[in-house]
Biopython code that builds the backbone (N, CA, C, O; Angstrom):
import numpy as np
from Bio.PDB.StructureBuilder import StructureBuilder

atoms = [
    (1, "UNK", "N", (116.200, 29.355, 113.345)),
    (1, "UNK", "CA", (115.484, 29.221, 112.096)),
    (1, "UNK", "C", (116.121, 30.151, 111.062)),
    (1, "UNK", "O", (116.360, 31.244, 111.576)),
    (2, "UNK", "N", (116.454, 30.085, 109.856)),
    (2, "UNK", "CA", (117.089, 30.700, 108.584)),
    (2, "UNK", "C", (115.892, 31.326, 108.278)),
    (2, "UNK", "O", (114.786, 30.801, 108.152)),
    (3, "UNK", "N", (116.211, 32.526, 108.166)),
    (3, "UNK", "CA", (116.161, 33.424, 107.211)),
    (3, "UNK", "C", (115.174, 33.293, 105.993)),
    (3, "UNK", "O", (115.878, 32.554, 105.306)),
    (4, "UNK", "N", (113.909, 33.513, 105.156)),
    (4, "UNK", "CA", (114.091, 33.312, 104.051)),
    (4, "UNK", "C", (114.375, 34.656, 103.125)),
    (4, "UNK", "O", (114.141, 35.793, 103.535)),
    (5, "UNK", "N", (114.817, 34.412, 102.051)),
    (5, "UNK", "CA", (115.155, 35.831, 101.511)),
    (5, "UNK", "C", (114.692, 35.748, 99.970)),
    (5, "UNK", "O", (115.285, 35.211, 99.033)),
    (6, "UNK", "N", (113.408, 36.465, 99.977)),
    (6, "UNK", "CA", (112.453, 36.276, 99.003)),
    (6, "UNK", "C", (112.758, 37.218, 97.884)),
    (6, "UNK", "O", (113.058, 38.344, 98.281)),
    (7, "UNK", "N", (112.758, 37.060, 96.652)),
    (7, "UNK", "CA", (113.329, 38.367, 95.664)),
    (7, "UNK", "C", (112.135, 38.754, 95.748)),
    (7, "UNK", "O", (112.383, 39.793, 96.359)),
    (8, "UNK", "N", (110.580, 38.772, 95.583)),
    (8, "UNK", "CA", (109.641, 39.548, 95.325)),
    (8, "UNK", "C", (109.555, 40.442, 96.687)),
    (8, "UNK", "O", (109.977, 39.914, 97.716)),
    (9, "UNK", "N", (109.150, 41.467, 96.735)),
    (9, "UNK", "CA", (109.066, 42.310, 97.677)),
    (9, "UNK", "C", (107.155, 41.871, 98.166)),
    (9, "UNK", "O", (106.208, 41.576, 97.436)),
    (10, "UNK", "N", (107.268, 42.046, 100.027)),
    (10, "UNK", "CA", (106.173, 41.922, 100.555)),
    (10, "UNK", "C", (104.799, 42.241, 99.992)),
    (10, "UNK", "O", (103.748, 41.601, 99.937)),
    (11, "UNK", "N", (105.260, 43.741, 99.500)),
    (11, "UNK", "CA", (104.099, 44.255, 98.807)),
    (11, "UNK", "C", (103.519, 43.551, 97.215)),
    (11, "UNK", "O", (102.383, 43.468, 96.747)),
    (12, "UNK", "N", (104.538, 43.224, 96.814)),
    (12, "UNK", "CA", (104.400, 42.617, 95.717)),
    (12, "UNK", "C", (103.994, 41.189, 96.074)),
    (12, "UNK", "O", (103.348, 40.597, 95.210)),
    (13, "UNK", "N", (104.210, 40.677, 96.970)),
    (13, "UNK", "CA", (103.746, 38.907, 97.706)),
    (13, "UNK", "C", (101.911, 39.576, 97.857)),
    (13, "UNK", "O", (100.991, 39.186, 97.137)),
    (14, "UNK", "N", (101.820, 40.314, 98.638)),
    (14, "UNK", "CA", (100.120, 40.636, 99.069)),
    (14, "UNK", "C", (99.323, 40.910, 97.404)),
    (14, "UNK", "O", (98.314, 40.338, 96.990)),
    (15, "UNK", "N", (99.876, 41.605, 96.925)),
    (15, "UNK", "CA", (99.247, 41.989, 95.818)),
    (15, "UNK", "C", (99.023, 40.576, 94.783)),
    (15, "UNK", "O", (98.205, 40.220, 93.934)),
    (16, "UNK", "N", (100.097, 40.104, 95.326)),
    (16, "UNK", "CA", (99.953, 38.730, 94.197)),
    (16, "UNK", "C", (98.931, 37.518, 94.693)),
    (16, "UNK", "O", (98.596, 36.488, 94.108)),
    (17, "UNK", "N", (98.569, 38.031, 95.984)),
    (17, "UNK", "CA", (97.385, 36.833, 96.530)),
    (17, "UNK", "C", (96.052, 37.428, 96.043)),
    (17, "UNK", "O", (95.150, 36.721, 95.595)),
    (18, "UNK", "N", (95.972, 38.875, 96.164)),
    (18, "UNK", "CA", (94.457, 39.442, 95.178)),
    (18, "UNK", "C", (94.026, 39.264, 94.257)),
    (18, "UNK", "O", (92.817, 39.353, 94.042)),
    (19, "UNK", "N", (95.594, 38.703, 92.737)),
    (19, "UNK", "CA", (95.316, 38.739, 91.548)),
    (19, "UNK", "C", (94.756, 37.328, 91.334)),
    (19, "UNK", "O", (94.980, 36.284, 91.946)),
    (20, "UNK", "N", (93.869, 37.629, 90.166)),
    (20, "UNK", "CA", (92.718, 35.902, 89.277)),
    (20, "UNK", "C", (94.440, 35.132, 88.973)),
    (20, "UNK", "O", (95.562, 35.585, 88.747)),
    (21, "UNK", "N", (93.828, 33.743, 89.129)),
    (21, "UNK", "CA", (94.737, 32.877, 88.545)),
    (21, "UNK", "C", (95.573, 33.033, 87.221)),
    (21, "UNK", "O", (96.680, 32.551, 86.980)),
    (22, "UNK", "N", (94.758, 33.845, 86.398)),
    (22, "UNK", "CA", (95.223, 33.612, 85.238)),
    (22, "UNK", "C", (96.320, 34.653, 85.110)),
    (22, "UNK", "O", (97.352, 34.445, 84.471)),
    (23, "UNK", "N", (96.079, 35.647, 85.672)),
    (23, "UNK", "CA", (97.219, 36.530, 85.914)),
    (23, "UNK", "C", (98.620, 36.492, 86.806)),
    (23, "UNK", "O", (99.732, 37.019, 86.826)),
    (24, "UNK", "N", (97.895, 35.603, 87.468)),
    (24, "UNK", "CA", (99.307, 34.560, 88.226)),
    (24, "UNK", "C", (100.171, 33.562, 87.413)),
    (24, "UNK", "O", (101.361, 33.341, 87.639)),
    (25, "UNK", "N", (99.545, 33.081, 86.596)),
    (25, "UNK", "CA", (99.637, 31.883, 86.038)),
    (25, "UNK", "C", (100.069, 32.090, 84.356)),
    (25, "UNK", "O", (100.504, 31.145, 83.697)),
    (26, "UNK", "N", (99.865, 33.557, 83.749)),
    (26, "UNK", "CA", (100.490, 34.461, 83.005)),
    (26, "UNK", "C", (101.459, 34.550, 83.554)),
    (26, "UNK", "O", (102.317, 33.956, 82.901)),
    (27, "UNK", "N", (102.033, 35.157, 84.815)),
    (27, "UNK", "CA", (103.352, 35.629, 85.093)),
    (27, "UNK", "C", (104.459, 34.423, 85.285)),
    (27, "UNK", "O", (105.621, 34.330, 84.888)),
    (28, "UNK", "N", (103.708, 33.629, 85.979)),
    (28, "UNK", "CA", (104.854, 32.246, 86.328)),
    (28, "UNK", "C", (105.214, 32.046, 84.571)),
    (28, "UNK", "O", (106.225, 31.378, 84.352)),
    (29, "UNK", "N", (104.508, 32.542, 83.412)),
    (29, "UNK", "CA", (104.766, 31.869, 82.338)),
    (29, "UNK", "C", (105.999, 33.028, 81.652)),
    (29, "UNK", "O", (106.944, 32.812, 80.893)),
    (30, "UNK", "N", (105.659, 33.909, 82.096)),
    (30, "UNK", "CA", (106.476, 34.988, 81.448)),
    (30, "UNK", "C", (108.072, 34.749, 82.281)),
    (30, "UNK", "O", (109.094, 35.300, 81.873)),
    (31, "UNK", "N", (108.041, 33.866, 83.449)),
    (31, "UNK", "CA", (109.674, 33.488, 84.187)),
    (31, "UNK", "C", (109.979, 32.159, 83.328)),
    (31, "UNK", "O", (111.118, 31.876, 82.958)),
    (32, "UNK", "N", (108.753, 31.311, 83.028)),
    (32, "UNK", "CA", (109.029, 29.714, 82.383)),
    (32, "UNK", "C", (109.827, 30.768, 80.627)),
    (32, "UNK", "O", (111.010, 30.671, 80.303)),
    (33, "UNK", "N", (109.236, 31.256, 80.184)),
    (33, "UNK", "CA", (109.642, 31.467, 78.897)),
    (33, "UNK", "C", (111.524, 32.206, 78.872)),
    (33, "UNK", "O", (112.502, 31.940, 78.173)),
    (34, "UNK", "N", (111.333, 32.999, 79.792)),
    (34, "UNK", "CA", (112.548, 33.558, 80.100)),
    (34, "UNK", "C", (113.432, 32.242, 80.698)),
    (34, "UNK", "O", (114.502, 32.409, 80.112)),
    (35, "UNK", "N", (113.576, 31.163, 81.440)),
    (35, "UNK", "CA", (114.128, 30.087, 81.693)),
    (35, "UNK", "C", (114.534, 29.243, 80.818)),
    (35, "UNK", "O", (115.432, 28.466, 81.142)),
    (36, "UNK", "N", (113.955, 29.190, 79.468)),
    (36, "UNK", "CA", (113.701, 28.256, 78.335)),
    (36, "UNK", "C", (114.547, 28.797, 77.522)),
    (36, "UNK", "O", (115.223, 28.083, 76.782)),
    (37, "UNK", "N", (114.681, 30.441, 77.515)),
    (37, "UNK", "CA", (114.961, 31.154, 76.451)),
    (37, "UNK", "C", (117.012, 31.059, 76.644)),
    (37, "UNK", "O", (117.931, 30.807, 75.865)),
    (38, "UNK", "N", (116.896, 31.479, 78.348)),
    (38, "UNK", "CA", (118.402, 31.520, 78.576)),
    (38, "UNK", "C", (118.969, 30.508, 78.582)),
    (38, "UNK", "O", (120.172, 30.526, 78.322)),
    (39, "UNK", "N", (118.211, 29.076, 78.924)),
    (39, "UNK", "CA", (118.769, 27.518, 79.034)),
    (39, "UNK", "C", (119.119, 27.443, 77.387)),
    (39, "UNK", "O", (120.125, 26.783, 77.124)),
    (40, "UNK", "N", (118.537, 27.934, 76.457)),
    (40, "UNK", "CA", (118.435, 27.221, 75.073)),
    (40, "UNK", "C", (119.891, 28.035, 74.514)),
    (40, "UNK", "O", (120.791, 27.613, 73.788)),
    (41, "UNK", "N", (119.686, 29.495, 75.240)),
    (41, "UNK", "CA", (121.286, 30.198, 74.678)),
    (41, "UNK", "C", (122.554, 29.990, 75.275)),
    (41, "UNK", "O", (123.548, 30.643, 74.957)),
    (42, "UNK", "N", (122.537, 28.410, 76.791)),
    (42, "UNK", "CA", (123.381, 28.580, 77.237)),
    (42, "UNK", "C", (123.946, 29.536, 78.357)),
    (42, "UNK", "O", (125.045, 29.553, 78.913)),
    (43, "UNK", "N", (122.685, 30.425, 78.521)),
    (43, "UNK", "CA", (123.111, 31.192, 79.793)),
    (43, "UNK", "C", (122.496, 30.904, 80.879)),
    (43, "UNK", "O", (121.396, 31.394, 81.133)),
    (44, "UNK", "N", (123.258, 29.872, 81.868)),
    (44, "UNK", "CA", (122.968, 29.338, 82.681)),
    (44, "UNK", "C", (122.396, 30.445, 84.064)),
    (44, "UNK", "O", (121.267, 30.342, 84.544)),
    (45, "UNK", "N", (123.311, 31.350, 84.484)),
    (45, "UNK", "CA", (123.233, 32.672, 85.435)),
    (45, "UNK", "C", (121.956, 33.204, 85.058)),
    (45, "UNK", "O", (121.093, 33.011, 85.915)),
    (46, "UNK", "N", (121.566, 33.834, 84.003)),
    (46, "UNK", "CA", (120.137, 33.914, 83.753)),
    (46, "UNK", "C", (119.007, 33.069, 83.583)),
    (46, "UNK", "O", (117.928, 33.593, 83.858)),
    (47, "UNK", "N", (118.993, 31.887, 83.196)),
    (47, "UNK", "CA", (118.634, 30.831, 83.806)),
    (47, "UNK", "C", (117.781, 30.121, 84.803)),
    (47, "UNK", "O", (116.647, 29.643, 84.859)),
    (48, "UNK", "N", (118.993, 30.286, 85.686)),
    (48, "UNK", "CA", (118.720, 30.371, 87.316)),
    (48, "UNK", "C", (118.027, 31.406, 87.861)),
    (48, "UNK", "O", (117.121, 31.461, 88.693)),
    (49, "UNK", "N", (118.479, 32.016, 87.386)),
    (49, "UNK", "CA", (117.459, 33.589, 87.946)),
    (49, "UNK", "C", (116.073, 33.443, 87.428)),
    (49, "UNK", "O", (115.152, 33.703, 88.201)),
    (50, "UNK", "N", (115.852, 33.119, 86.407)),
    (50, "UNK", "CA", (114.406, 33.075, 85.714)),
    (50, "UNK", "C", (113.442, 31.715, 86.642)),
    (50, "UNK", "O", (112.218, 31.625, 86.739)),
    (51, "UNK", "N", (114.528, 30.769, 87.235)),
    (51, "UNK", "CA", (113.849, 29.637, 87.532)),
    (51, "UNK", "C", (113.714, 29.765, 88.739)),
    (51, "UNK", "O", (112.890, 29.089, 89.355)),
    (52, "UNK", "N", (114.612, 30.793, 89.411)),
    (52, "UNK", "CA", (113.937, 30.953, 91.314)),
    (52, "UNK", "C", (113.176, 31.742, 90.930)),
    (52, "UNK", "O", (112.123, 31.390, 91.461)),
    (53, "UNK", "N", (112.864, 33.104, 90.007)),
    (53, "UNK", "CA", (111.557, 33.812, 90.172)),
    (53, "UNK", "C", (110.381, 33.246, 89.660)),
    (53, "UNK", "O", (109.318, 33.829, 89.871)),
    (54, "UNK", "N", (110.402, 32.212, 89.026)),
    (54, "UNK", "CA", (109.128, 31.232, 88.441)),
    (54, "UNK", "C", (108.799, 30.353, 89.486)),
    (54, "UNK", "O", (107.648, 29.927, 89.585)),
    (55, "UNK", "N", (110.044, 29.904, 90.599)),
    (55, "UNK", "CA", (109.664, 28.674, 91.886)),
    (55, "UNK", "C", (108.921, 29.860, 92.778)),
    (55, "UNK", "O", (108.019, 29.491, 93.530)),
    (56, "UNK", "N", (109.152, 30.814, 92.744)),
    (56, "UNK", "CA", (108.954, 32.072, 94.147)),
    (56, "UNK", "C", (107.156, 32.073, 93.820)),
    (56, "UNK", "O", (106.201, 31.587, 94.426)),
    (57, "UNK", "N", (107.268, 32.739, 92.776)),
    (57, "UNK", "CA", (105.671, 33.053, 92.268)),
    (57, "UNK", "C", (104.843, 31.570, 92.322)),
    (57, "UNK", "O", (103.729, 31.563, 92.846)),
    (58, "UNK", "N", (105.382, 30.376, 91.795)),
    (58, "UNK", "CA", (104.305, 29.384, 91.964)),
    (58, "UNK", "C", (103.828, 28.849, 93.181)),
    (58, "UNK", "O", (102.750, 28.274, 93.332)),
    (59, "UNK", "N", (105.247, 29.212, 94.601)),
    (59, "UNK", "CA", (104.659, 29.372, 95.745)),
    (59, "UNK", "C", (103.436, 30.303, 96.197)),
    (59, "UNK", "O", (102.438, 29.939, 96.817)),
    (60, "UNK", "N", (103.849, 32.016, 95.590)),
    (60, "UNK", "CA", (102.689, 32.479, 96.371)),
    (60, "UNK", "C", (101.184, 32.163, 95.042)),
    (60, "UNK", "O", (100.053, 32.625, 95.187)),
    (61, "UNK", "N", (101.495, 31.566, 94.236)),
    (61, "UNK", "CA", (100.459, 31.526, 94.238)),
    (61, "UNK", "C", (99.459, 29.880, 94.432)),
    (61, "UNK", "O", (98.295, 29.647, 94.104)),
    (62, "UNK", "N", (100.257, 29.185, 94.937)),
    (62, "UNK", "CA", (100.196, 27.636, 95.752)),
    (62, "UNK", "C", (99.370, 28.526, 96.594)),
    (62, "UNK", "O", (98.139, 28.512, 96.585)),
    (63, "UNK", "N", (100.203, 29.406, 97.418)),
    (63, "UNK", "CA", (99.518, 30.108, 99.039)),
    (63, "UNK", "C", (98.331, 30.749, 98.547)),
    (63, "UNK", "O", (97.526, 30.965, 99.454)),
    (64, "UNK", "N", (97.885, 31.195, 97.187)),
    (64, "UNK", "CA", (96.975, 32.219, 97.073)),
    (64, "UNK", "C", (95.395, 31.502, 96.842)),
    (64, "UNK", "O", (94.261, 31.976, 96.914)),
    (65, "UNK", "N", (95.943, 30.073, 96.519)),
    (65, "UNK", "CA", (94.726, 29.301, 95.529)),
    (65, "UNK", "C", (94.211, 27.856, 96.398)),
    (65, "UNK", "O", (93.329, 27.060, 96.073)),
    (66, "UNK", "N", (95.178, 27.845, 97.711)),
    (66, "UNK", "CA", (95.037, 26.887, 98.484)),
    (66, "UNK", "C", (93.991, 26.442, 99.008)),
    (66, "UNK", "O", (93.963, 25.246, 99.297)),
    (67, "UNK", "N", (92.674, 27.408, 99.315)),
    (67, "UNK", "CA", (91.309, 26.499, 99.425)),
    (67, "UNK", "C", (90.808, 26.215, 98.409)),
    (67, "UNK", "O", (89.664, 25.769, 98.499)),
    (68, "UNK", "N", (91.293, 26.316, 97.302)),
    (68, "UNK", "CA", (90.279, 25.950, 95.863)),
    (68, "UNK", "C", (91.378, 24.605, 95.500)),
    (68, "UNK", "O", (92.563, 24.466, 95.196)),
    (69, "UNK", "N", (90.296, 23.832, 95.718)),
    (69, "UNK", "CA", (91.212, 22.326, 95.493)),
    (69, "UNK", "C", (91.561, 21.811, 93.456)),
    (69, "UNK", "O", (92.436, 21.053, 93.037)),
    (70, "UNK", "N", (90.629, 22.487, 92.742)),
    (70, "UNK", "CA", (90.814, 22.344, 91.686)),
    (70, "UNK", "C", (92.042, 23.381, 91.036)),
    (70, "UNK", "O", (92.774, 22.748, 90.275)),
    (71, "UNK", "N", (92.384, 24.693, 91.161)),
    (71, "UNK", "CA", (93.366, 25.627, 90.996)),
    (71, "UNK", "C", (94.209, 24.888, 91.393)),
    (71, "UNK", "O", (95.012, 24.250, 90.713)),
    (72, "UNK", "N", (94.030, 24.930, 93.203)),
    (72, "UNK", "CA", (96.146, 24.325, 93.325)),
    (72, "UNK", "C", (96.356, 23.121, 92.768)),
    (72, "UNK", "O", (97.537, 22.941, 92.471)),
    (73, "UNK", "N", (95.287, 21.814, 92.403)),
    (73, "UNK", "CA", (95.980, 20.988, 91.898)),
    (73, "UNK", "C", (96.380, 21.149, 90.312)),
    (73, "UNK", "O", (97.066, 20.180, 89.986)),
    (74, "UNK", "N", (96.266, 21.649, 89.713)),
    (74, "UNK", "CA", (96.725, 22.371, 88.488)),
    (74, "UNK", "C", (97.882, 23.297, 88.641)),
    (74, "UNK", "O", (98.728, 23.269, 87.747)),
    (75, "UNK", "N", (98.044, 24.120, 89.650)),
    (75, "UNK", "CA", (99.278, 24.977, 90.366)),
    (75, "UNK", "C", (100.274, 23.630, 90.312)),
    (75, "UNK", "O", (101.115, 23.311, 89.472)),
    (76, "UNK", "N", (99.929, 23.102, 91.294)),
    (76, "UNK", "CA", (100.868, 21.731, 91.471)),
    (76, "UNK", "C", (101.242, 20.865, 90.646)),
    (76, "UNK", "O", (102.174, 20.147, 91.006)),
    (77, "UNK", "N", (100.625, 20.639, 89.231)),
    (77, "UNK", "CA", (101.106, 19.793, 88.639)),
    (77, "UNK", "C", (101.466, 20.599, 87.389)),
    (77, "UNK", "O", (101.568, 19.849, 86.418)),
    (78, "UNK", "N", (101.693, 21.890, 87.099)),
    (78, "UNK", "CA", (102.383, 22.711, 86.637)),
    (78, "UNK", "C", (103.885, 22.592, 86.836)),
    (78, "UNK", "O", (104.838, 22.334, 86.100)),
    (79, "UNK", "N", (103.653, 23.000, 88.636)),
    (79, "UNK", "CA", (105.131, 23.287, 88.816)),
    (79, "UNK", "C", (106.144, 22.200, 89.204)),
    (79, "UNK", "O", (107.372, 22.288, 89.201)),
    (80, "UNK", "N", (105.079, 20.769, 89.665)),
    (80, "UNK", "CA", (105.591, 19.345, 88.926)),
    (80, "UNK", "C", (106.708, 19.398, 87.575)),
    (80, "UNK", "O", (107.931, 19.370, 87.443)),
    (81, "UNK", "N", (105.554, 19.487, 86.714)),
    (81, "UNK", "CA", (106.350, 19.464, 85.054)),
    (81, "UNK", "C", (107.986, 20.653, 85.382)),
    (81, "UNK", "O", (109.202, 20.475, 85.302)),
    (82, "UNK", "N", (107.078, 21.824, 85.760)),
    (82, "UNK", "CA", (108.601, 22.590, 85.360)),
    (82, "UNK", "C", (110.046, 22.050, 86.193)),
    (82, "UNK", "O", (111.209, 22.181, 85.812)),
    (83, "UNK", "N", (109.654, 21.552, 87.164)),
    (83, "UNK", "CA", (110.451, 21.472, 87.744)),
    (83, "UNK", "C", (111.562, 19.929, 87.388)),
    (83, "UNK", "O", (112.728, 19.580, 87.575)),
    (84, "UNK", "N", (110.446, 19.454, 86.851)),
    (84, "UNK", "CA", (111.097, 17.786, 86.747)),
    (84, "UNK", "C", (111.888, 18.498, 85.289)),
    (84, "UNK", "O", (113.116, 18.424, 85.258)),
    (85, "UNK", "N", (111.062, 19.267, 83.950)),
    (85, "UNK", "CA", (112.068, 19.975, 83.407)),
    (85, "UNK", "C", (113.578, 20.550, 83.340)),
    (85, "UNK", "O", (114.588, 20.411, 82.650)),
    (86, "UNK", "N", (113.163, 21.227, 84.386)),
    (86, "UNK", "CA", (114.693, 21.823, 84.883)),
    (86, "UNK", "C", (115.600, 21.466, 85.793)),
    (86, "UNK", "O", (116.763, 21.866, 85.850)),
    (87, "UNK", "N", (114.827, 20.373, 86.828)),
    (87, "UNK", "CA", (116.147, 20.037, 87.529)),
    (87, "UNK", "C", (115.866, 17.971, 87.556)),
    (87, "UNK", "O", (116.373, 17.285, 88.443)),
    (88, "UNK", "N", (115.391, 17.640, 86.931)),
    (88, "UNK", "CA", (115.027, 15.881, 87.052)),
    (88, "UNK", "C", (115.377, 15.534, 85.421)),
    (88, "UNK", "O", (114.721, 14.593, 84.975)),
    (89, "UNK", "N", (116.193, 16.085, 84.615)),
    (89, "UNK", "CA", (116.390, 15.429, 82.878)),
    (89, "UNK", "C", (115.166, 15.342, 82.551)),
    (89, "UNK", "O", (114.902, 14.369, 81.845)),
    (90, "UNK", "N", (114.151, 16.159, 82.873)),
    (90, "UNK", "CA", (112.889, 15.711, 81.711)),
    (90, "UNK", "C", (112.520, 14.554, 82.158)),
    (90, "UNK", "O", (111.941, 14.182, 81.138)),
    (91, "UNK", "N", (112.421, 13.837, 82.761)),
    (91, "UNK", "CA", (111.583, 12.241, 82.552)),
    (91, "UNK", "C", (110.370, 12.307, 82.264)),
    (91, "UNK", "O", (109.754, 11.301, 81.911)),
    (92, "UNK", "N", (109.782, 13.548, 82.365)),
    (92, "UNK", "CA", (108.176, 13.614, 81.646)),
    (92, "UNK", "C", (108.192, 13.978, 80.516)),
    (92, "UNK", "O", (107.194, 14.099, 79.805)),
    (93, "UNK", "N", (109.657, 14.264, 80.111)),
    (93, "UNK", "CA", (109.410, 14.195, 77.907)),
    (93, "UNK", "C", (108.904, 15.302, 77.857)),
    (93, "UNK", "O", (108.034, 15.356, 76.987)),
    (94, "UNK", "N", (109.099, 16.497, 78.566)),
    (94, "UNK", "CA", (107.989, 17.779, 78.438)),
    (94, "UNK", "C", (109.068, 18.831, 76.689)),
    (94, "UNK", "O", (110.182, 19.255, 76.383)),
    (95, "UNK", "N", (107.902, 18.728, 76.240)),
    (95, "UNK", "CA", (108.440, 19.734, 75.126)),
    (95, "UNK", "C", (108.092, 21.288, 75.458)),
    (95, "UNK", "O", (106.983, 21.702, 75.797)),
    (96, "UNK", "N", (109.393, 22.135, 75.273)),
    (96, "UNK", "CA", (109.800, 23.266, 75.670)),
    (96, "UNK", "C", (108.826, 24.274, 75.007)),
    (96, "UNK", "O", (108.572, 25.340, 75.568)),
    (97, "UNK", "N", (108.181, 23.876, 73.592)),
    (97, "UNK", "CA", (107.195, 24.704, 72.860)),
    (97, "UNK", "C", (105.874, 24.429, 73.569)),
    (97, "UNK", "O", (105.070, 25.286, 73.935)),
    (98, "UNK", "N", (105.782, 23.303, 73.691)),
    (98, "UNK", "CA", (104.106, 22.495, 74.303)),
    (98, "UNK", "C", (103.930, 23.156, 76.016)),
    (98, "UNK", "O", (102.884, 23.214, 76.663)),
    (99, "UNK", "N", (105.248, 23.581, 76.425)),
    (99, "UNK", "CA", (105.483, 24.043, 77.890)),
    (99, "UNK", "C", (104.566, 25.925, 77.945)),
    (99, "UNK", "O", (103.560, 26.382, 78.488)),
    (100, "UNK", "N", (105.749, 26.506, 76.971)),
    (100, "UNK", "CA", (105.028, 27.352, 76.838)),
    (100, "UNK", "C", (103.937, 28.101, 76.166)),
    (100, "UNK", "O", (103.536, 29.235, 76.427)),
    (101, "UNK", "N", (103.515, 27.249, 75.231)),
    (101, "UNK", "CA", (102.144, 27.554, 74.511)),
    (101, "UNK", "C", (100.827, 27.240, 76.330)),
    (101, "UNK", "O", (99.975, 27.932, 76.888)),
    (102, "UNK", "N", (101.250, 26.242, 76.503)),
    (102, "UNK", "CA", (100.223, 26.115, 78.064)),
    (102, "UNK", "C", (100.642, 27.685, 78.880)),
    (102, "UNK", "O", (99.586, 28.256, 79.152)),
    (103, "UNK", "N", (101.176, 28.044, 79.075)),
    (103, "UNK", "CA", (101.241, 28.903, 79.885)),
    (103, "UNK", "C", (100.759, 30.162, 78.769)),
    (103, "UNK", "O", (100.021, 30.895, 79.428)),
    (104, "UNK", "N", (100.837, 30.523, 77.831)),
    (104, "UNK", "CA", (100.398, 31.739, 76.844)),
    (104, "UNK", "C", (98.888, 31.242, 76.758)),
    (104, "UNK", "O", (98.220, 32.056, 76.120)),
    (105, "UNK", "N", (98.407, 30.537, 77.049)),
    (105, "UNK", "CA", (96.879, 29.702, 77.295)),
    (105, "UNK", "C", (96.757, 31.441, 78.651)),
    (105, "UNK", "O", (95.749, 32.135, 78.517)),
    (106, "UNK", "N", (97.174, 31.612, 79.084)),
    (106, "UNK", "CA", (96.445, 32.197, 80.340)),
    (106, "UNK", "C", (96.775, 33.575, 80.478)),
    (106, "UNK", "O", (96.292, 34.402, 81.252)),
    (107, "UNK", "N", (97.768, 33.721, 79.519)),
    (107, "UNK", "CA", (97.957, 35.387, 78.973)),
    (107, "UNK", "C", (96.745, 35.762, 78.014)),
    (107, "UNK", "O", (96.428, 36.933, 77.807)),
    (108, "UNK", "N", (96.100, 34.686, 77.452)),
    (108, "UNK", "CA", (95.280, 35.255, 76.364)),
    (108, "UNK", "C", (94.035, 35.285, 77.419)),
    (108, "UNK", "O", (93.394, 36.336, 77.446)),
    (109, "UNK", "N", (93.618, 34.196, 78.320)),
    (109, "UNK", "CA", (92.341, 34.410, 78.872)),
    (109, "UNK", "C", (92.956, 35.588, 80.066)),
    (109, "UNK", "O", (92.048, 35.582, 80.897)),
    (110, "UNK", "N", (93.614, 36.203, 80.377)),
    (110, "UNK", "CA", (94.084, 37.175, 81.302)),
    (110, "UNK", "C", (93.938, 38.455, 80.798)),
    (110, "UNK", "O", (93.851, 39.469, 81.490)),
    (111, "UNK", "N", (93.908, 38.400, 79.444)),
    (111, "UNK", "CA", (93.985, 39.712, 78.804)),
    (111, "UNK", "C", (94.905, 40.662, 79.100)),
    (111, "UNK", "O", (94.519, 41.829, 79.165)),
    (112, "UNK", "N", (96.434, 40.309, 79.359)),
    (112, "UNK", "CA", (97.359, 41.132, 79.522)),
    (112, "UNK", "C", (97.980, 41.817, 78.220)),
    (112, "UNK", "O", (98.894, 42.635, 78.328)),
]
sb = StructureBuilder()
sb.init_structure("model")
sb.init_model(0)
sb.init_chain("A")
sb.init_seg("    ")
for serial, (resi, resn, name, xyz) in enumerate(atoms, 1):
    if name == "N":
        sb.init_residue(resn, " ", resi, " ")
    sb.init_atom(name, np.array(xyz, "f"), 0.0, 1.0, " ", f" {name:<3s}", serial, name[0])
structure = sb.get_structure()
C-alpha cells in the first residue's frame, strides 16, 4: 500500500475536525482564492500548490462533516465545482468572481 504524504501536519488534520464548518470552509476559500490568483498570473507551480492544499482540506473536512448529510453534500458539491474548474475546462461555466464571493460568504459568517 503507498504511502500517503499529506502537506497538513496530523495535528493540524485533528484540529481541523473540531473546527465549525464555516471556518473550514473559510480556509478551503482562502487556498480557492490563492489558486485563482496564481492561475490568472500564469503561475502555474503556485497554482498547483494552492490546489492540492484546497483538495487536502476539502477532504478533511468531507471526513469532519460526514454524519451531517446536509454539510457534506454542500462540501461535495463545492469541491465538484472547484474541481471541474481546475482540472475539467469549466463545463459548469463557473465564474472565478461568483467562485470566490461563495466562499468569502463563510469568512464573514466565521468571523475571521
Amino acid at each position: 500500500m503507498a504511502e500517503v504524504n499529506y502537506i497538513h501536519s496530523v495535528e493540524a488534520r485533528q484540529d481541523w475536525l473540531r473546527r465549525p464548518i464555516t471556518y473550514q470552509m473559510g480556509n478551503i476559500g482562502s487556498e480557492v482564492s490563492r489558486a485563482l490568483k496564481w492561475t490568472a498570473k500564469g503561475n502555474k507551480a503556485r497554482a498547483d500548490k494552492a490546489i492540492d492544499r484546497a483538495l487536502e482540506l476539502f477532504e478533511f473536512t468531507i471526513d469532519a462533516n460526514a454524519k451531517d448529510h446536509a454539510r457534506l453534500t454542500e462540501v461535495l458539491k463545492a469541491r465538484e465545482e472547484f474541481c471541474d474548474y481546475f482540472f475539467n475546462n469549466n463545463s459548469y461555466r463557473t465564474d472565478p468572481a461568483r467562485m470566490q464571493k461563495y466562499y468569502d460568504g463563510f469568512v464573514i459568517m466565521g468571523g475571521f
